[in-house]
Structure formats: structure tokens, C-alpha cells
N, C-alpha and C positions, 0 to 999 in steps of 0.2 A: 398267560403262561401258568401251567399248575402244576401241580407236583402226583405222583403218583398216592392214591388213596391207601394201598399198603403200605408203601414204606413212611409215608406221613405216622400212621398210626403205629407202624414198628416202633418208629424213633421216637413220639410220643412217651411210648408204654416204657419202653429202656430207659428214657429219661425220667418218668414218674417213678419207677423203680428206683433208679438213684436214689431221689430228694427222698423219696418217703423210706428208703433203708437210715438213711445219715440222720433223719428225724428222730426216727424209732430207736438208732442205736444211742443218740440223746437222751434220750426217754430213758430206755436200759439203765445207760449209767447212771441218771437223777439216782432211781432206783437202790442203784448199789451205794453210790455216796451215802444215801440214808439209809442202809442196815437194812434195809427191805427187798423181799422177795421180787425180782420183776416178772411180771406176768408179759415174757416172749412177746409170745404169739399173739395177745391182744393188742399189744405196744404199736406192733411191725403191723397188722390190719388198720388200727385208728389210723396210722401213719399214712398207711396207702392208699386207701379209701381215696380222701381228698383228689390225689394227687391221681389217679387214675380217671377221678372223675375228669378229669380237667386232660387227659388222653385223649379220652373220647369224644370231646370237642375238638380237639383240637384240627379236623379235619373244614370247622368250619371258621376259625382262624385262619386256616390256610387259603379257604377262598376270600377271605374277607381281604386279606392282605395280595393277594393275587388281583383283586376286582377293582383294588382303591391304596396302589402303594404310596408312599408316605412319600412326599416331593416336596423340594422348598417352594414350588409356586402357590403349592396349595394348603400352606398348612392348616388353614382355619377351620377348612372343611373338612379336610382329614381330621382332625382334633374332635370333632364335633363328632363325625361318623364312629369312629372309634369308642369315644367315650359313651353312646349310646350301646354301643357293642357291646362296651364291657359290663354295663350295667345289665344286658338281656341275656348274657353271657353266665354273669354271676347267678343269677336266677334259675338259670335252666341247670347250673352246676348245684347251685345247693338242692334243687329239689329231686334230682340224681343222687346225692349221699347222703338225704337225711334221712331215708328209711336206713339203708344201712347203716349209717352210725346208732340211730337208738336200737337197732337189733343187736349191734356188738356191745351198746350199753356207754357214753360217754358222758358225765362220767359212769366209773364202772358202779354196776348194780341199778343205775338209772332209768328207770323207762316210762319217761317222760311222752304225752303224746303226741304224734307227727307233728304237730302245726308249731307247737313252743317248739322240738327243736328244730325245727325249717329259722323262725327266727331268731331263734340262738345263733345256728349257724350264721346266719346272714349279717349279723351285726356282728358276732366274734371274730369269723374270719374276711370283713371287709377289708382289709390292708393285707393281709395273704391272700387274697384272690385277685385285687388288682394286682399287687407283684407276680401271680401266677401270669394273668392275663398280659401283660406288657412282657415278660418273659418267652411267652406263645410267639408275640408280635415281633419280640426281635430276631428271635432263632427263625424264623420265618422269613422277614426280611434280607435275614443273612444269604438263607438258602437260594432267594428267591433272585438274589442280587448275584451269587455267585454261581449260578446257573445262565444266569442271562450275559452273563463276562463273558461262561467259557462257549453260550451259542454265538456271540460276536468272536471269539476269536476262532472259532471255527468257521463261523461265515467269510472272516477277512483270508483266512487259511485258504482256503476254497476259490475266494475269489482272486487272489495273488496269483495258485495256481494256476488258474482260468485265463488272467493277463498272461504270465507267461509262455503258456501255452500258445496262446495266440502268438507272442512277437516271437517264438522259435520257427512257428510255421510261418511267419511272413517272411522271415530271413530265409528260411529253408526254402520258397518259393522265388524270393529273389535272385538265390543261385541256377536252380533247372534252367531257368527260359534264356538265363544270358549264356550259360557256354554252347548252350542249342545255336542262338543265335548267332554267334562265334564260327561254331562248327559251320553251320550252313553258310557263312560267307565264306570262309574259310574254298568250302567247293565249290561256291559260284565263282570262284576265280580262276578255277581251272577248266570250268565247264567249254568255252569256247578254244581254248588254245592246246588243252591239253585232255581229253574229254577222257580217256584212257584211267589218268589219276583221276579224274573227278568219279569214274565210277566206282572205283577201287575206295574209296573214299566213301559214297552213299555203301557201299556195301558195310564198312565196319560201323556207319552212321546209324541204320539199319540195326547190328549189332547193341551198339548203345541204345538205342532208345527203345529196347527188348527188355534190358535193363530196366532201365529208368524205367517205363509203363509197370512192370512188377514188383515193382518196390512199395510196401505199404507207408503208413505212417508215421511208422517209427519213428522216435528221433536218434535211436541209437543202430547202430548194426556193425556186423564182426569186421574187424576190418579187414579179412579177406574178399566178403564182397565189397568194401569197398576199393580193394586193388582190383578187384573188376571192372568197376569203373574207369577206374585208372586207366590201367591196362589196353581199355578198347577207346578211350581218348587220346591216348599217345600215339597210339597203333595208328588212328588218322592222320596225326602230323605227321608219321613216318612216313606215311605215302606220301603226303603232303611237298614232306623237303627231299623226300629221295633220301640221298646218303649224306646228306648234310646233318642230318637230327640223328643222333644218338641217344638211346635211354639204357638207366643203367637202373636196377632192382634189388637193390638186399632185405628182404622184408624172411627171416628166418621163420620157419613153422611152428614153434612154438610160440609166438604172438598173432598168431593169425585169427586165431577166438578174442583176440581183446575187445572187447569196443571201444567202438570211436562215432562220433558226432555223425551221422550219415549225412552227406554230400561234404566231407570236413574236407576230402584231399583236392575236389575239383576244383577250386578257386585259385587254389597254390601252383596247380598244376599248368593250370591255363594262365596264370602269371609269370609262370616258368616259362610256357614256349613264345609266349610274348617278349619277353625282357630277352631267354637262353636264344633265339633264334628268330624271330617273326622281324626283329624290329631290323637288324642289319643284315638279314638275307641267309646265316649260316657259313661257316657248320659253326653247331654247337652241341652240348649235352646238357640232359637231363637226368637227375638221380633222386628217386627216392627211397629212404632206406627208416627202416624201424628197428625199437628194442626194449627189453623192460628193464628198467630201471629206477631201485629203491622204490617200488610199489607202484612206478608212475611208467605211462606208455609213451614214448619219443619216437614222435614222427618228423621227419627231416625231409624236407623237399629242395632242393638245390638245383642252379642253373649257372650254363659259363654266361659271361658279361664279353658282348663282342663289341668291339668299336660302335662309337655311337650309340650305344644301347641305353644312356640318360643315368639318373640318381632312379637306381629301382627301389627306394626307400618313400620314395614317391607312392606309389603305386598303393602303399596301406594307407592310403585316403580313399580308394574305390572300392566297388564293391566285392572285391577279391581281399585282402589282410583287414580291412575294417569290418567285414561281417562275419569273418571267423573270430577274430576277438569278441566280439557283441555275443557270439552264440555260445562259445566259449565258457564269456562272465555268464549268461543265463542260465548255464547250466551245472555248471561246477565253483561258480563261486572266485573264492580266492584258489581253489586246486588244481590250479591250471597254467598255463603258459604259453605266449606265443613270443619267441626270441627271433629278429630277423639280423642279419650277422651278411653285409654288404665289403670283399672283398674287390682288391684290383682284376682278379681273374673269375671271382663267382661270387654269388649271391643266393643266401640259407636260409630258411625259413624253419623253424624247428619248434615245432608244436609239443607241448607234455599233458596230459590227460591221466586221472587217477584210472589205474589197472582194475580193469571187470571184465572178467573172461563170460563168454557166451557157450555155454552149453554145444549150441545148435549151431555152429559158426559150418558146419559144414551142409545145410541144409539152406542152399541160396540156388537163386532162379536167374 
């Protein structure tokens, strides 16, 4: 992993500006403590010099510590490499500012020839240049460490998303195939005895799965199209039971753009006409009704309970109430809700979902 070669040297340069301002305005004030004139601008140069030089390295810090980061498994050899570092390091840094320092004159009026002060500097500033050097290696380490945190929690980000993703579409796929399979028993029971409904039946069948095939992969969609689902699911059971099954719709137009979980209401629905009517023959009713409420969407599916019709509380162990919850948590979290509410005469199912209106809610196939 490296760092970009500009902004290395930006944040170098800014930083050597610091140290060598806070230096020089040291410097300044000795100056004035002692009644003496300070000479600025040569102060604020000696000052920066150094610390500039030690900028301009510092891109090869950066790979050094990039090439060979410091780990406890290894510190021997880390210690070993490093310390030869800082040795070729310092070298390369003092023969960088010792023309310039004896050009600026240090001290001042001095002009000493390059070679005494190469070693001047060398021996003077040993203990300021390994503290430079070690200072390179941590700001570096810092960077290099807190970069690689935020690519893992972006890779973990990523790959959560990626798992979720996946177990919505498993769940979403576990619902199509079983009310299909429902539906088509459902008309292979009338096929021989009553062929009339059964075709009456392939026709809204038909219907539905015009639907369903046009449906992309959203996981969300308005939920007007999904009372078109609805709609042409129940519309089969009608024929189904004749005037035994009644359905009953309050879903008001202004929540018709909400969204909602797409395939949310079919599960509900075909647990309705199982429990409302399938299981003791009819009649019965079906009602689903919507509304918004304190920023949250309330979807209500409800069915009569006919003799014999069992504990439909049951029933949220299969793949109908147990994988609307699962999809539910997967996707809103704690902001959400499924209450099932089992009277003597009917049985509610009442889904709440945080309010997001769709634009395009009227733009369905």
C-alpha cells in the first residue's frame, strides 16, 4: 500500500514549515531577551533549511515504511533495516543542506568550506535528525495504519452488503415458486370436475405471471404494484370459491407511492385464504387495508377464522410470517414490525415499514 507522492510531500512541506517557524521564532526571541537586533529572515531560513531537507525525503520514508511495516513478529529485522535507513538517510539529508546552510552563512559571516560543514552538520545535528527520522516513521506508520483500517472497513462494508444482498434474494425467491405452486394446485382441482373455473382461473393465472415475469430486481416497489399482485391473486380464489370468498380493499391513494418490500403482501395473502377459507370450505372474507401513520407505512391483512380452521398463529413458523419477518429484519433493522393479533372471529397480520414514497409509483407493468 502507498500513499500518493503529492500529497506525501504536501504534508511533508506543511509540517517542516511548522517545526522550522516555532524554531526560528525561538531563535527571534533569544535575540530580543538579549537587546539584540534579530536578523528575521536569516533566523526563519537556518531554521527551514533542515527541516525541508528532511521533506524531501520524506517520500522515501514513505516507501520504506510501506515496503517493511514495523510488526511485533519481526522486530529484529525491522530495527536492523530501519537503523541502516537512518544512517543513509542522514547522509543523503546533510549533503542536501550543507551548501545551503554555508551559503546563508552559519554561523553568521562564516564561510567555512563545504566538507567541514558537511561534518559539522553531521556530528551537530545527530540527535535532531534521528528525532527527525523516527518522527517521518511514525507519522507514516500512523497514516499507513489508518488507511488500511478504513480499506477493511470498507471491504467488511461491502461485503455485509454483498451477504445481504444475497439472503434477500434467497428469501425473495423462496416466495415466487411457492404461491405459483399453490396457485397451480389450487386449478388442478377443478380441472376435471369443474373445467369452466379451472379455465377462468388459468386465465387470471396468466394475468399473474405477466406480472411476476416483469418485475425486475428490486427489492423495494410502490405498493400499488404490489396490490396488483394482490389483486390478481385473490381475483383466482374468487373464482376458485365462487361466492364463498369475499375480499374487501381499503388501501387509500394517497399511500399508493409508499414502498414496500416487493412480494411483502403475497405470503400474507395466501395465508389468508388458507386459514379465511381453503381450510373449512367457506364462506369467508379477506381484507386488506393500508395507512400512514407517524411516518411509518401500516399494512394489515386480515382473514375470518371458520370452524376448524386450527391456531393460525401456527402458521408463522412456515414460509409465509417467518420470512416476512427475516426480510423485514434484513432490511429495516429495528424500524419495522410484524404484529399478528388472532381473534375468536378473525385473524390480523399487521405489517409497519418506515414511509418512502416512490416518485414513479405510477409507472408499473
Amino acid at each position: 500500500m502507498s500513499l500518493p507522492l503529492a500529497r506525501v510531500w504536501a504534508a511533508a512541506f506543511l509540517a517542516a514549515t511548522f517545526i522550522g517557524v516555532v524554531f526560528a521564532t525561538q531563535g527571534v526571541v533569544q535575540h530580543l531577551v538579549r537587546d539584540q537586533d534579530p536578523p528575521v529572515l536569516a533566523t526563519l531560513a537556518l531554521h527551514l533549511v533542515p527541516w525541508y531537507g528532511w521533506a524531501l525525503l520524506a517520500p522515501a520514508i514513505v516507501r520504506l515504511c510501506a515496503r517493511m511495516p514495523i510488526r511485533a513478529d519481526r522486530w529484529g529485522r525491522a530495527l536492523a533495516v530501519y537503523g541502516g535507513a537512518a544512517i543513509l538517510l542522514t547522509l543523503a539529508h546533510t549533503l542536501l543542506i550543507a551548501a545551503p546552510i554555508v551559503w546563508l552563512g552559519d554561523p553568521p559571516g562564516d564561510r567555512r568550506p563545504l566538507w567541514i560543514a558537511f561534518e559539522h552538520l553531521l556530528l551537530n545535528r545527530a540527535a535532531v535528525n534521528l528525532l527527525a527520522f523516527c518522527m517521518g516513521v511514525a507519522a507514516c506508520h500512523a497514516l499507513l495504519y489508518h488507511r488500511t483500517l478504513r480499506d477493511r472497513e470498507v471491504a467488511a462494508s461491502h461485503l455485509a452488503a454483498q451477504l445481504a444482498e444475497a439472503e434477500l434474494r434467497a428469501l425473495k425467491m423462496q416466495v415466487q415458486p411457492h404461491f405459483l405452486f399453490n396457485t397451480l394446485n389450487a386449478i388442478a382441482a377443478h380441472v376435471r370436475d369443474e373445467p369452466d373455473v379451472a379455465e377462468a382461473m388459468v386465465v387470471r393465472l396468466s394475468e399473474l405471471l405477466r406480472l411476476v415475469l416483469h418485475r425486475g430486481p428490486e427489492h423495494q416497489v410502490a405498493l400499488l404494484r404490489e396490490m396488483e399482485m394482490v389483486r390478481h391473486y385473490l381475483a383466482i380464489h374468487e373464482v376458485r370459491y365462487g361466492g364463498r370468498l369475499t375480499v374487501h380493499y381499503a388501501v387509500p391513494p394517497e399511500v399508493e407511492a409508499a414502498l414496500v418490500p416487493s412480494m411483502l403482501l403475497q405470503p400474507l395473502v395466501e395465508n389468508a385464504v388458507a386459514y379465511g377459507v381453503a381450510r373449512h370450505g367457506g364462506p369467508g372474507w379477506i381484507s386488506v387495508d393500508a395507512a400512514a401513520r407517524d411516518g411509518m407505512l401500516v399494512v394489515s391483512v386480515a382473514n375470518s377464522r371458520g370452524r376448524g380452521a386450527g391456531r393460525q398463529h401456527d402458521a408463522g413458523s412456515g414460509i409465509g410470517l417467518s420470512n416476512t419477518r427475516a426480510r423485514l429484519s434484513q432490511m429495516f433493522g429495528d424500524r419495522q414490525g410484524v404484529e399478528l393479533v388472532e381473534g375468536e372471529n378473525e385473524f390480523r397480520v399487521t405489517v409497519s415499514v418506515p414511509l418512502q414514497e416512490n416518485a414513479a409509483a405510477g409507472e408499473h407493468g
